[in-house]
Each structure stands twice: as structure tokens, then as C-alpha cells.
N, C-alpha and C positions, 0 to 999 in steps of 0.2 A: 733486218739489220744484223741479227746474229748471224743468219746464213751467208754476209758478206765475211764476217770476219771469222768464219769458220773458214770458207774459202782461202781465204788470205791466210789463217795459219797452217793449212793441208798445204798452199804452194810453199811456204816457207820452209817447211819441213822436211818437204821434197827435195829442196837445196842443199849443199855441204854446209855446214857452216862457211866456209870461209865467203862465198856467195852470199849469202844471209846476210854476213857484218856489208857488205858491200849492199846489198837491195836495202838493207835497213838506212845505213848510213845514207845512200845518195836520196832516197825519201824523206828523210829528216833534211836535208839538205835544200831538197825542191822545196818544202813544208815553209823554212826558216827564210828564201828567196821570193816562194811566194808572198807571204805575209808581209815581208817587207816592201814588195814590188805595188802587192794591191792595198795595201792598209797604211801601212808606217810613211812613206814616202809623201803617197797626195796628202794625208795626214800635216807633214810637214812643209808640203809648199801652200798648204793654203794657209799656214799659221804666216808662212812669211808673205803672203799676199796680204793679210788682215796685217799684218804689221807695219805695213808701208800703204795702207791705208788710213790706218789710225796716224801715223807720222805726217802725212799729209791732210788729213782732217784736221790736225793738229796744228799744223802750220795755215792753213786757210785760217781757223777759228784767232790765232795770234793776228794776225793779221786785217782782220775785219775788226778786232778789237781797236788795235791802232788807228784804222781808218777812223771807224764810230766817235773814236777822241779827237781826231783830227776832224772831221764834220762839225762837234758841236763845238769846237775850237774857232771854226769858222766861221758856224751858225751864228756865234755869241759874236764875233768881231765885225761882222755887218750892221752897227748900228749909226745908221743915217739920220741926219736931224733930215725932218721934212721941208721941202722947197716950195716956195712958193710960186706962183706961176711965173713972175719974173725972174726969178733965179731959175727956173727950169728952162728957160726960153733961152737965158744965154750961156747955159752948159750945153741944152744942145744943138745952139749954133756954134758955140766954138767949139767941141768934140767931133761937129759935124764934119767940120770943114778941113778938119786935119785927117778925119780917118774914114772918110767917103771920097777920095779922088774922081774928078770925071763927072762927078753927081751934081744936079742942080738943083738946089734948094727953091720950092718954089716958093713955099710958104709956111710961117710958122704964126698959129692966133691960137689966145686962151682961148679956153671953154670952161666955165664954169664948172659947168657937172661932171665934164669926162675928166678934165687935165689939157693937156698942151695936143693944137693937133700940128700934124706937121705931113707935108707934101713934099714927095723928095722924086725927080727923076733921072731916068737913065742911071743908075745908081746899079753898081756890080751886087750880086745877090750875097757872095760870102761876104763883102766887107758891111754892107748891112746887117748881116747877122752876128760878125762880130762888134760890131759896133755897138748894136742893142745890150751884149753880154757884157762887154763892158758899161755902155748905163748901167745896166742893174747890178754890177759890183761895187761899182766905183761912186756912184753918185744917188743908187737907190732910187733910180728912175726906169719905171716898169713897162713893160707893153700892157693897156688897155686891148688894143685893140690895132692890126692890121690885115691892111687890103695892099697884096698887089697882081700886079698885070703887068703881060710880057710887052717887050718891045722887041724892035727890028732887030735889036744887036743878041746875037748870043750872049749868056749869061746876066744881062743886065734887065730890070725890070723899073717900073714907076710905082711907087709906094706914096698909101696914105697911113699914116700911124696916127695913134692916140696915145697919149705918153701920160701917166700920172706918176707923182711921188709914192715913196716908199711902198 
């Protein structure tokens, strides 16, 4: 190591001064550009990438707090008195009948142990499945239990459901 900077002060030496202030000066120069180029800079864009990650962690975290309030707001505002098989039989024949177009109802009979069962065909597949989600918002009548199978028509199927309260 000293034999380098022996080197380096024998070339220096060698110089007029006025070369010298110039070799000195543009190596302090390189010196202050490198540092800055490989140290200070990436230094500085990765504070601002962690900062605009924390800003958005930040904003997810606000956000799933509100959601979480809004959930158990919703969770708490679902409470359905229980139905009994008669009252469950004519919510959903009349929910059926407005919000399954096309579909024919074939059959609806209590069952003791399961709940209400119900046979629906030809029946479009979306509006059955909204339909379901509306029972169990709106009236607290749950899927037990379904079976369906295709028919001839596109998107339409024949459905056996099991339907209980709350």
C-alpha cells in the first residue's frame, strides 16, 4: 500500500504544479461523483421506494380497518327470527316465482330433519344462484344441501335444494 502512494506522490511531483492543482482537483472531482453516483443516490431512491410503500401499506391497512367495521356492522344486522317450515315454504314460493323466470317449480315439501326441500327446473343457473344469496340475506334461508344436473338448453339446469332456516 505504501508503494502505491509512493508511486502516486513520485508522479505528482514530476508535474508543474499547475498540473498537479488540475490531477488533484479533477480526482477529487471523480472521487465526490463517484460517491455520489454508487452510494448517495441508490441510497436515496430506495428511501423513496420504502416511502411509497409504507404510504400504501398504510392506505391498505386504513382500509381493511373500515372494511372489518363495515363486516361486523353487517354481521350484527343479519338477525333473522327463525321460520318455520310454513313460513319458509311461502317465501320461497313467492321469491321464487319473481326471481327465477322460465323455471318450473316442480315441487316444494317439509322435511322434518333437513328443512324445506324444493325441485326447480329448467331454471337459468345465474338466477339461481342469485336467488339463493338473496335468501340468505334477506330472509335467513340457507342452502342445506344442492344437487344439480344439466339440461338440453345452455346455461339452464334442474335443481333439487334443501333449504333450512337461519
Amino acid at each position: 500500500m505504501s508503494a502505491l502512494i509512493e508511486n502516486i506522490q513520485k508522479s505528482l511531483n514530476r508535474l508543474n504544479p499547475r498540473e498537479r492543482v488540475i490531477v488533484i482537483g479533477g480526482s477529487l472531482a471523480l472521487l465526490v461523483i463517484g460517491i455520489y453516483l454508487f452510494a448517495w443516490e441508490p441510497l436515496l431512491e430506495k428511501q423513496v421506494a420504502l416511502n411509497a410503500s409504507i404510504k400504501s401499506q398504510q392506505d391498505l391497512y386504513q382500509w381493511m380497518q373500515k372494511s372489518a367495521a363495515e363486516v361486523r356492522q353487517y354481521k350484527g344486522s343479519g338477525n333473522h327470527k327463525k321460520l318455520n317450515s310454513s313460513a319458509m315454504q311461502s317465501v320461497i314460493n313467492r321469491t321464487a316465482k319473481s326471481a327465477l323466470p322460465g323455471a318450473v317449480i316442480k315441487r316444494i315439501e317439509k322435511n322434518r330433519q333437513q328443512g324445506v326441500q324444493v325441485w326447480v327446473e329448467q331454471v337459468a343457473f345465474d338466477d339461481m344462484m342469485k336467488w339463493l344469496g338473496s335468501l340468505q340475506q334477506k330472509n335467513g334461508i340457507r342452502v342445506a344441501s344442492l344437487v344439480s344436473e344439466r339440461t338440453g338448453q345452455v346455461g339452464r339446469v334442474n335443481v333439487r335444494l334443501v333449504l333450512k332456516a337461519g
